[in-house]
C-alpha atoms as one frame of an Amber mdcrd trajectory, in Angstrom:
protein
 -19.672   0.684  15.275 -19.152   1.956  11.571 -21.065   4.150   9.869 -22.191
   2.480   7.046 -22.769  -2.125   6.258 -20.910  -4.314   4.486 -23.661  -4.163
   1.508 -22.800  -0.524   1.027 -19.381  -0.439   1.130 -18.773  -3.234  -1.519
 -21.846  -0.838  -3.634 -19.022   1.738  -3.320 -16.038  -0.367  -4.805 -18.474
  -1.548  -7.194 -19.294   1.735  -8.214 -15.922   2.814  -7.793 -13.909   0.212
  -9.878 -16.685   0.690 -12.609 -15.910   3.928 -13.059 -12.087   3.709 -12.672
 -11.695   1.365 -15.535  -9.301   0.459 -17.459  -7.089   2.003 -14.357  -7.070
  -1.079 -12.274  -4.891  -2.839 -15.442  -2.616   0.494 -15.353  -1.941   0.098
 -11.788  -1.032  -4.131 -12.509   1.462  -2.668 -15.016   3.073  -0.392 -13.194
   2.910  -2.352  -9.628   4.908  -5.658 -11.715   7.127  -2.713 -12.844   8.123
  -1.795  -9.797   8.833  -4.734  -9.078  11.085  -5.179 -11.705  13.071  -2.661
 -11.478  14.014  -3.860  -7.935  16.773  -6.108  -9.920  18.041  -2.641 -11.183
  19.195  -1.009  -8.048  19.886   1.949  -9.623  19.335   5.502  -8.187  16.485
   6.362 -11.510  14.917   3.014 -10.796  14.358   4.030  -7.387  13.209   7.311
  -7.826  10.413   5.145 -10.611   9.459   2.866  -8.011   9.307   5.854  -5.181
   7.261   7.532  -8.228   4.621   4.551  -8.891   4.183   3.971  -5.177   3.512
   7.776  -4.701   0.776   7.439  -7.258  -1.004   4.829  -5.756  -1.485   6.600
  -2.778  -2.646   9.733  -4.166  -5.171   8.442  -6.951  -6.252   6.045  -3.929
  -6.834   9.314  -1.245  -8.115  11.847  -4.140 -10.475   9.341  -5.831 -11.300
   6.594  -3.504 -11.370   8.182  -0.401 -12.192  12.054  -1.772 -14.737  11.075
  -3.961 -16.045   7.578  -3.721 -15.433   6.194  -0.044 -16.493   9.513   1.177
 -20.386   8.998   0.323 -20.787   6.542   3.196 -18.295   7.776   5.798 -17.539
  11.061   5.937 -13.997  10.529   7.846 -12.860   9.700   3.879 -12.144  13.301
   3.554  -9.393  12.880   6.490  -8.246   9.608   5.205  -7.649  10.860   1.617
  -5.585  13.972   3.211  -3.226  11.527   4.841  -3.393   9.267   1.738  -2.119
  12.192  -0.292   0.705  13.438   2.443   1.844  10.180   1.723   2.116   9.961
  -1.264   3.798  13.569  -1.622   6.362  12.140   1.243   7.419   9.035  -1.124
   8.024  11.354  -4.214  10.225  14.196  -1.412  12.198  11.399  -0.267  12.256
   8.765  -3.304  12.401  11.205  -6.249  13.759  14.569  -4.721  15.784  13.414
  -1.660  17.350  10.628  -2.761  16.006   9.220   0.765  14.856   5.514  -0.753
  17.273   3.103  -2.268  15.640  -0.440  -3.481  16.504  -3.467  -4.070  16.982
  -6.864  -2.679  19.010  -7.573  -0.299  19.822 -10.960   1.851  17.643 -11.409
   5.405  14.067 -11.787   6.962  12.982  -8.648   5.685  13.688  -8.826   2.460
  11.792 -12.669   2.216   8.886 -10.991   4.394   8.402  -7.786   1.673   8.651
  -9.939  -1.035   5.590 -12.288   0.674   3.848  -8.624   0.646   4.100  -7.577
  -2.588   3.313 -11.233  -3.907   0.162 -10.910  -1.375  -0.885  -7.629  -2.385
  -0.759  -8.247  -6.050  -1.579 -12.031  -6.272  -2.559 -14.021  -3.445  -5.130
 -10.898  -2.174  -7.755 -11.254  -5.699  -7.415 -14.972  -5.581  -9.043 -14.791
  -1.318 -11.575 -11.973  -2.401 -12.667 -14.275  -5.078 -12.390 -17.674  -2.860
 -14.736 -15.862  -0.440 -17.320 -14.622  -2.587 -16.424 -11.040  -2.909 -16.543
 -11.180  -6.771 -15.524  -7.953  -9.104 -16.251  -5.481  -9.203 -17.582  -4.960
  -5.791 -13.806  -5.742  -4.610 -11.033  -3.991  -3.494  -7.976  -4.518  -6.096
  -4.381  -3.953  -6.567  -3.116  -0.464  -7.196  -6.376   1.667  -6.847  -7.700
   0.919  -3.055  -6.442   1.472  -0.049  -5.483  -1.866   1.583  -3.457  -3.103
  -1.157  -1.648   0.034  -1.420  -0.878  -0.198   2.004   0.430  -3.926   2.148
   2.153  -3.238  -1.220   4.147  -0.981   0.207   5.016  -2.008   3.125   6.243
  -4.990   0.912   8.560  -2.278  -1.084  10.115  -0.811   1.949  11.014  -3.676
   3.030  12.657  -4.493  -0.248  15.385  -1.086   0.205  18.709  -1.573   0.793
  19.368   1.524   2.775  17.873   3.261   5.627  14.062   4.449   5.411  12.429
   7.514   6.579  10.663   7.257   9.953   8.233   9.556   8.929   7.037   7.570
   5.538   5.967   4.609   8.296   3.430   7.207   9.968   0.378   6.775   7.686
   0.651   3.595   6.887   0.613   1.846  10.195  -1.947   4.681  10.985  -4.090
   3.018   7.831  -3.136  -0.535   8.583  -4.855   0.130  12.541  -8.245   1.394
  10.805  -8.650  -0.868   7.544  -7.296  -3.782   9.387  -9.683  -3.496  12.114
 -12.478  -2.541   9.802 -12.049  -5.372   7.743 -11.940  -7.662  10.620 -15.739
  -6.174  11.289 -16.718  -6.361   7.532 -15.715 -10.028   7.272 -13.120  -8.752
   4.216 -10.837 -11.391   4.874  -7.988 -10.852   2.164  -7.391  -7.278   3.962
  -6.851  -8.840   7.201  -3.240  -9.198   6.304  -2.724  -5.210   6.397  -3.154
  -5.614  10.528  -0.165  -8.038  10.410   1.612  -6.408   8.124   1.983  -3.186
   9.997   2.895  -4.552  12.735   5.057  -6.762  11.541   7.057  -4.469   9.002
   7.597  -1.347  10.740   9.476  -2.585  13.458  11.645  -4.702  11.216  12.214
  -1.329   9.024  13.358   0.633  12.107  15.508  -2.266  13.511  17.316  -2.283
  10.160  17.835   1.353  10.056  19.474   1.241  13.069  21.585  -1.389  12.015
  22.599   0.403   8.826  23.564   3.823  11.127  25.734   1.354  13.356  27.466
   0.043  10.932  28.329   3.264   8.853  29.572   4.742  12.123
């Protein structure tokens, strides 16, 4: 049973993405930039990409979660920690470590995290608004959770070297809860972020061990 109804928390995104704005046409930008500079493949575009996904995750746990998402649920305040330990994780291993390499690359994965990000930025608005959940009591691209989290499991997909274990922790952890919650808030367009966890993280970990086996 959640804690709050449907009613209220589309009040908070409406309240929320009122507030936010112009931010949610920042967060386009720089989401189709990251995309873009997939075709690079260069160590600085990865550590941009690494850099734009980090942000996402922290504006999303600091300001969604901290501040907005927090009025009706009080478990917001853990959720924006973990949003935030994310996002510090992708900009240690993307833009410090040197961890994250992107870029496409020939297989199921890379087809599937390209679906992801093409979900996440345009197929997810278009269901929201097919549905009836009009702006701006919606979630959106860039600036709320369940995008974010589809989004990038979309970009890890799209590497073409081995990824972190430890960057898959929070969002499968966030794909479990907003998946399931959106089942019970009828939010269909986040339903995807259930699949998505389940279905990228175990194709992530399967190619990382087939990138150690075949360095060694």
């Amino acid at each position: 049973m959640l804690p709050f109804t449907q009613h209220q928390f589309l009040a908070v995104f409406s309240d929320y993405n009122e507030a936010i704005w112009p931010s949610q046409i920042v967060a386009d930008l720089l989401g189709g930039m990251a995309f873009l500079l997939l075709f690079r493949q260069t160590a600085r575009s990865s550590r941009a990409i690494a850099v734009v996904l980090s942000a996402m995750w922290i504006w999303t746990g600091v300001l969604y979660h901290g501040i907005w998402f927090s009025q009706i649920n009080k478990s917001a305040y853990l959720f924006a920690l973990l949003f935030v330990i994310e996002g510090g994780g992708l900009i240690l291993a993307g833009a410090y470590g040197h961890q994250l390499r992107f870029g496409f690359r020939r297989g199921a994965a890379a087809w599937i995290g390209a679906s992801l990000v093409g979900y996440s930025a345009i197929v997810y608005p278009l269901i929201g608004m097919a549905t009836g959940h009009d702006y701006p009591a919606v979630p959106v691209f860039g600036v709320t959770p369940c995008p974010v989290a589809i989004f990038t499991f979309g970009m890890l997909l799209l590497t073409i070297g081995p990824v972190p274990h430890w960057l898959l922790v929070v969002p499968v952890i966030w794909s479990l809860i907003g998946g399931s919650a959106a089942i019970l808030l009828a939010v269909p367009q986040d339903w995807l972020l259930l699949v998505s966890g389940l279905v990228a993280a175990p194709l992530i970990a399967i190619r990382r061990v087939d990138v150690q086996s075949a360095s060694t």
